[in-house]
matplotlib code that plots the C-alpha trace (Angstrom):
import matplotlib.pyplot as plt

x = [0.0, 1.4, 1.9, -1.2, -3.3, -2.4, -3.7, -7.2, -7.2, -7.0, -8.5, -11.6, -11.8, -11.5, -14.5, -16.5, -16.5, -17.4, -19.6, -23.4, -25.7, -28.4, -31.8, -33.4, -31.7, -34.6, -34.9, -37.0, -36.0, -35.2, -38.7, -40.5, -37.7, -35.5, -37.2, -35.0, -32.0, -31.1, -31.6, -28.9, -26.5, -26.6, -26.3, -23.5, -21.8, -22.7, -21.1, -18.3, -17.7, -18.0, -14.9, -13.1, -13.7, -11.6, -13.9, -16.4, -14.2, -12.3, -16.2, -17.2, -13.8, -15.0, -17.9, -15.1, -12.8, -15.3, -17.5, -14.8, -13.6, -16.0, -19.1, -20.1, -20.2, -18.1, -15.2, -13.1, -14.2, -13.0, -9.7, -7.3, -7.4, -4.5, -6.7, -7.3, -5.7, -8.3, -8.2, -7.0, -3.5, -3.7, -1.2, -4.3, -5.6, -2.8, -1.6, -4.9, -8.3, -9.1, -12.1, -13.4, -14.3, -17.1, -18.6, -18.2, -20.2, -22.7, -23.0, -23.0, -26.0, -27.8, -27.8, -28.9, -31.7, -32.9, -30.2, -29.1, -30.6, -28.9, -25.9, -22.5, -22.2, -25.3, -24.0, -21.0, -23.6, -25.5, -22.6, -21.0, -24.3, -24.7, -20.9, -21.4, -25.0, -23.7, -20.3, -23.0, -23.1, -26.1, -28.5, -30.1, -32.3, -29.7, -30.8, -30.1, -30.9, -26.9, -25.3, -22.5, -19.5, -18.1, -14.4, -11.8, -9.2, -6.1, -5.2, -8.5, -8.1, -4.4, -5.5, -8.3, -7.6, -5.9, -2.6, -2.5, 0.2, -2.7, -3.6, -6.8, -6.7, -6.2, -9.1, -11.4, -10.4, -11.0, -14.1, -15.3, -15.3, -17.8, -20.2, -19.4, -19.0, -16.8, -18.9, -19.5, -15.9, -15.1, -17.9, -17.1, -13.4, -15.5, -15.3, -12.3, -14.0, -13.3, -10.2, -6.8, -3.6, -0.3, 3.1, 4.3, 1.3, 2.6, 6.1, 7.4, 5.2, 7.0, 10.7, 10.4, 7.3, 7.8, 11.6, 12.6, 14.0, 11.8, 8.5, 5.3, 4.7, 0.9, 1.3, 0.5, 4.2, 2.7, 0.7, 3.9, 6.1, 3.3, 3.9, 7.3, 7.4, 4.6, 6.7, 10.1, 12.5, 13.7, 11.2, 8.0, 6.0, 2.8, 2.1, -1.0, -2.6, -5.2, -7.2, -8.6, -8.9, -12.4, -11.1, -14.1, -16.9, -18.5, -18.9, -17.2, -14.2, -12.1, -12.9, -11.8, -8.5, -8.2, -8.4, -6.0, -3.2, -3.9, -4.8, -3.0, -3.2, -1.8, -4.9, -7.1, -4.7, -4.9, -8.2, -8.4, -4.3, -4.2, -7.1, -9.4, -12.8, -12.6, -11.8, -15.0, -16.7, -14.0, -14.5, -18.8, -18.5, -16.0, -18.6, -21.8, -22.0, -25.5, -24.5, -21.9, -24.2, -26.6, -24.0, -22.3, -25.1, -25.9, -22.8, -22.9, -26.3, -24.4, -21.5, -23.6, -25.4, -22.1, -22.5, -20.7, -23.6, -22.2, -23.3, -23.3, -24.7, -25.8, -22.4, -23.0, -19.4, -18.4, -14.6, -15.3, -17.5, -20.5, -19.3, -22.1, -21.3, -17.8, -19.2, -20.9, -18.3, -20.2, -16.4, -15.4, -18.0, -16.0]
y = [0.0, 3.4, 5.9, 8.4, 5.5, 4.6, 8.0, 8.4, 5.0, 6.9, 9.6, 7.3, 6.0, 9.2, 10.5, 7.5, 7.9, 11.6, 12.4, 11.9, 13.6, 15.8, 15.0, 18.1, 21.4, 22.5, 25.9, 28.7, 28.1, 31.3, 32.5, 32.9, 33.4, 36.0, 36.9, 38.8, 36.4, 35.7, 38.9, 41.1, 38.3, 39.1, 42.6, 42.4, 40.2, 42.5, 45.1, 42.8, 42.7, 45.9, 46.9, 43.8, 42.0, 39.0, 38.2, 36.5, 33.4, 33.7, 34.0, 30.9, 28.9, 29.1, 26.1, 23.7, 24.1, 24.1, 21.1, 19.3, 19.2, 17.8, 18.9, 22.4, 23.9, 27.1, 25.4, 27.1, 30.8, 30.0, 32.0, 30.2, 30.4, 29.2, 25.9, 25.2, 25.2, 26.1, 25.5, 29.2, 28.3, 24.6, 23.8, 24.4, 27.5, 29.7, 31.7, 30.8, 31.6, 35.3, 37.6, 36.0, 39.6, 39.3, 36.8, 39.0, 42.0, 39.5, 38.5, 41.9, 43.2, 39.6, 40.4, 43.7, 42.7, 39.1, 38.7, 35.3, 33.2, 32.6, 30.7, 31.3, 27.8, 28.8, 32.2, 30.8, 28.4, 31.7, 33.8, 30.8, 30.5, 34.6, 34.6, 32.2, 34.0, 37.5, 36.4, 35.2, 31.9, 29.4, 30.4, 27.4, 27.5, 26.7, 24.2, 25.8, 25.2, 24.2, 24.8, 26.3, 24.1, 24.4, 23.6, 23.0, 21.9, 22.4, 18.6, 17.5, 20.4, 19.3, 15.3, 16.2, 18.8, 18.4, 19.7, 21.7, 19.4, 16.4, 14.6, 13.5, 10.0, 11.6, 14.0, 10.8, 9.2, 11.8, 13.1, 9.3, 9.6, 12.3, 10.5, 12.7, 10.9, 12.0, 14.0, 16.1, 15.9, 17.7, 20.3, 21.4, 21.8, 23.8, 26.8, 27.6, 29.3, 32.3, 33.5, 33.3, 31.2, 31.9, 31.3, 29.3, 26.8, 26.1, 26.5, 23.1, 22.6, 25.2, 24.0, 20.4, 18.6, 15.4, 15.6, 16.0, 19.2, 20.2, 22.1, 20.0, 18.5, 19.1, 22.9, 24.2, 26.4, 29.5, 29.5, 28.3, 31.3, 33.2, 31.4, 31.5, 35.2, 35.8, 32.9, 33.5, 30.6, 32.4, 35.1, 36.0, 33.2, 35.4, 37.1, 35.9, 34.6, 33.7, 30.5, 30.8, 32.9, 34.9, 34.9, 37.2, 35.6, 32.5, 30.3, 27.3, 29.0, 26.8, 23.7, 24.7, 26.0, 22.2, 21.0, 23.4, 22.2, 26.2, 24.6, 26.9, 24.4, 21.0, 19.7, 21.4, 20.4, 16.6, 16.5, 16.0, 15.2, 12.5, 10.2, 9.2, 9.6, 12.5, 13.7, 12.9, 15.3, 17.6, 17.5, 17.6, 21.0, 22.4, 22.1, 22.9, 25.3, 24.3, 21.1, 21.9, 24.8, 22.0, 19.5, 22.2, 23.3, 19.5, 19.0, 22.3, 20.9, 17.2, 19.2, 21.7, 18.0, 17.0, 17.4, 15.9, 15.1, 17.1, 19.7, 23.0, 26.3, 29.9, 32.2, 35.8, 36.0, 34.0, 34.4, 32.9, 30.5, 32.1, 32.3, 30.5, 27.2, 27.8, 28.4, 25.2, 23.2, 22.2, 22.3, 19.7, 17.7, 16.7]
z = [0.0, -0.9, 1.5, -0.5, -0.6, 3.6, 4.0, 2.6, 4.2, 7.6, 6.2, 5.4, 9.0, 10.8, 8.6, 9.6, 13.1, 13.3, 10.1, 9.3, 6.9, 8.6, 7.6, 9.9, 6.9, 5.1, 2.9, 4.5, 8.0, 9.2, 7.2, 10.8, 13.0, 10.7, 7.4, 5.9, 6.7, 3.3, 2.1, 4.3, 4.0, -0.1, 0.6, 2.6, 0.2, -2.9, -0.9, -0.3, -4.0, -5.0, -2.5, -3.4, -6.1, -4.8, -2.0, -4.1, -4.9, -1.0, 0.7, -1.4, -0.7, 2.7, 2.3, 1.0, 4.0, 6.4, 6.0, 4.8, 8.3, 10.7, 8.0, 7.9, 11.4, 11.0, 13.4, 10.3, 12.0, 14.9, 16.5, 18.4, 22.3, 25.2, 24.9, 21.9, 18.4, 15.2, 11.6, 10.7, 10.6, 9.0, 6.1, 3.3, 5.6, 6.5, 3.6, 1.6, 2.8, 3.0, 3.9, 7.1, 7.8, 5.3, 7.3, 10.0, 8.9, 7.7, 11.3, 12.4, 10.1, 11.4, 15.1, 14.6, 12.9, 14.8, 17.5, 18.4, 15.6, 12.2, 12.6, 11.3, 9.8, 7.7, 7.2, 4.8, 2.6, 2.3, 1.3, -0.5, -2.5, -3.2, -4.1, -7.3, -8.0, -7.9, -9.9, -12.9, -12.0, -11.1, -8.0, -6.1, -3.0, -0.4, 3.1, 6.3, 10.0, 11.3, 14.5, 14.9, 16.5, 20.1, 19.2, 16.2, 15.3, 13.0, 13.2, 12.1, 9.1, 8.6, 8.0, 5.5, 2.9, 0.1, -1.2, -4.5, -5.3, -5.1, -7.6, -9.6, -8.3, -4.9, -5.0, -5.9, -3.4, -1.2, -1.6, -2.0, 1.7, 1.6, -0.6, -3.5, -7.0, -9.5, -11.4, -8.1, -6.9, -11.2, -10.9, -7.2, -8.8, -11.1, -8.1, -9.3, -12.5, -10.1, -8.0, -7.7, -6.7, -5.4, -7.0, -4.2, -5.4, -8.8, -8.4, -8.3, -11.6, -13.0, -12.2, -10.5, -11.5, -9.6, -8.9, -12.3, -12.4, -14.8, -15.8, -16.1, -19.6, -19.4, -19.0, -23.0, -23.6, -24.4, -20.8, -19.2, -20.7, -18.8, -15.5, -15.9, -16.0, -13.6, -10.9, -11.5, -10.1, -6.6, -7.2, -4.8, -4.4, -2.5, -6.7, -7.3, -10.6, -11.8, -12.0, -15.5, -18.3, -16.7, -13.0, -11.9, -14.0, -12.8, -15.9, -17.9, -18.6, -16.1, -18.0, -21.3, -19.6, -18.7, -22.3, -23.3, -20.8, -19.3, -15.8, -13.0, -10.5, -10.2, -9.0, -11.2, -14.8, -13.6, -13.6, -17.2, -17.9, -15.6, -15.1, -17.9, -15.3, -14.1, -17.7, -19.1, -17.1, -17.9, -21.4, -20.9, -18.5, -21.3, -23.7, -21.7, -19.1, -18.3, -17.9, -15.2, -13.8, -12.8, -11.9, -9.4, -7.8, -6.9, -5.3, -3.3, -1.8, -1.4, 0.7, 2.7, 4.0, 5.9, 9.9, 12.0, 14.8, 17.7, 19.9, 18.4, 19.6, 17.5, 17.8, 18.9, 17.5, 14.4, 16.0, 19.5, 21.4, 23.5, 27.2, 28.7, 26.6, 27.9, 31.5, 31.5, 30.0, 27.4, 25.3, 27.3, 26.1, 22.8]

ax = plt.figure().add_subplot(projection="3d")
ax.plot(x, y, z, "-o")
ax.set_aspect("equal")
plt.show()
């Protein structure tokens, strides 16, 4: 057994033990409670946008990272205390994932209007959901009714998401353990139609795919004259660039990048390079965008489904655990 396939091995048990698929989420639950729930969280994240157009894709990376670990509880908000180390600073966080303040003035414009009740968990599949919509892509009627978690953990993050420098095969495998197909696991990859990547992700394609001291034979040589001269070897590996052609604009751009050999991302190029089924959705998304509109918003619904079963409270503060649950030890419970 290899040492990748040992590890979604692990990765496969740990996920068994702690992760279920919550019957209770239904759409319209805050209709009664907070009616216009959905409603200030779009504004706030149209008004996200329109000061920074990157928040968009860094809002909506958000879902991925945070029901991917322990399903979607907003543990990924959470700020580090003396007893307890969160997923901020995990190897696929730290560096990465951007604009938790959105989710922050989201929260903000929620209490003052129906204090105590939306949850930050739902918050980011809101805001995940408006980010796609308001970046042209699909809108879908999203389930909500989460708790919010009482703990996290940067181990937990550190043993579950994937490395840029992963593979198709690998990415199967891994979301496999999540109940997502293929087809999901290539139109969830579709979420990078929009945002951006470091240099220090794509560097070793650039110079040392694999140990071989030289550039990855997938890349298509004009795009990797670009990279070359946008990632220097020895230059500043923080420069940013982009994901696709239409880094802004939600649509099917991404997979014709793929066919191309323009993929920025390891990951992302493999998906069609590498392994002939994950390539044959590749090749369908690249060719209809309805297709993968459909397909995308399917798997969104599949991952905002992941909980992981435990307690879980309604954050006044996205950042921090509410002092009563602390009070009553109600952390110590995990």
């Amino acid at each position: 057994m290899t040492s990748t396939h040992l590890f979604f091995v692990l990765v496969t048990f740990f996920l068994n033990i702690s992760i279920t698929f919550s019957t209770q989420l239904r759409p319209g639950f805050y209709e009664q409670t907070c009616p216009k729930a959905e409603e200030i969280v779009k504004d706030v994240m149209l008004e996200s946008m329109m000061r920074d157009r990157r928040s968009a894709a860094s809002v909506m990376r958000l879902q991925f990272h945070d029901c991917f670990v322990n399903g979607c509880d907003a543990s990924l908000l959470l700020d580090d205390t003396p007893n307890m180390l969160g997923e901020k600073l995990s190897l696929s966080n730290i560096d990465s994932l951007r604009s938790y303040e959105v989710v922050d003035e989201i929260k903000e414009a929620l209490e003052n209007f129906c204090p105590g009740v939306v949850s930050c968990a739902d918050i980011i599949i809101m805001a995940s959901r408006d980010a796609v919509t308001l970046s042209g892509g699909p809108n879908w009627e999203v389930k909500l009714g989460r708790k919010d978690s009482l703990t996290a953990s940067q181990a937990d993050s550190d043993k579950v998401m994937p490395s840029p420098r992963a593979n198709a095969t690998a990415l199967i495998d891994l979301f496999s353990t999540f109940y997502l197909s293929i087809k999901d696991m290539v139109a969830l990859s579709g979420s990078h139609s929009i945002g951006n990547g470091r240099c220090f992700s794509i560097i070793f394609r650039l110079y040392n795919q694999s140990g071989t001291g030289l550039p990855d034979p997938t890349i298509e040589p004009e795009f990797r004259e670009k990279l070359d001269r946008l990632c220097p070897d020895g230059g500043d590996l923080e420069v940013i660039g982009n994901l696709d052609a239409t880094p802004f604009k939600f649509d099917n751009q991404y997979f014709k990048d793929l066919v191309n050999g323009r993929g920025f991302l390891n990951s992302d190029q493999t998906l069609y390079s590498l392994d002939p089924r994950s390539r044959e959705f590749v090749v369908q998304f690249s060719k209809d965008q309805g297709a993968f509109f459909a397909a995308f918003v399917e798997g969104m619904l599949k991952m905002g489904d992941i909980q992981s079963g435990r307690p879980g409270e309604i954050r006044r503060n996205c950042r921090e655990v509410n002092a009563g649950s602390i009070e009553q030890g109600f952390v110590k419970s995990f």
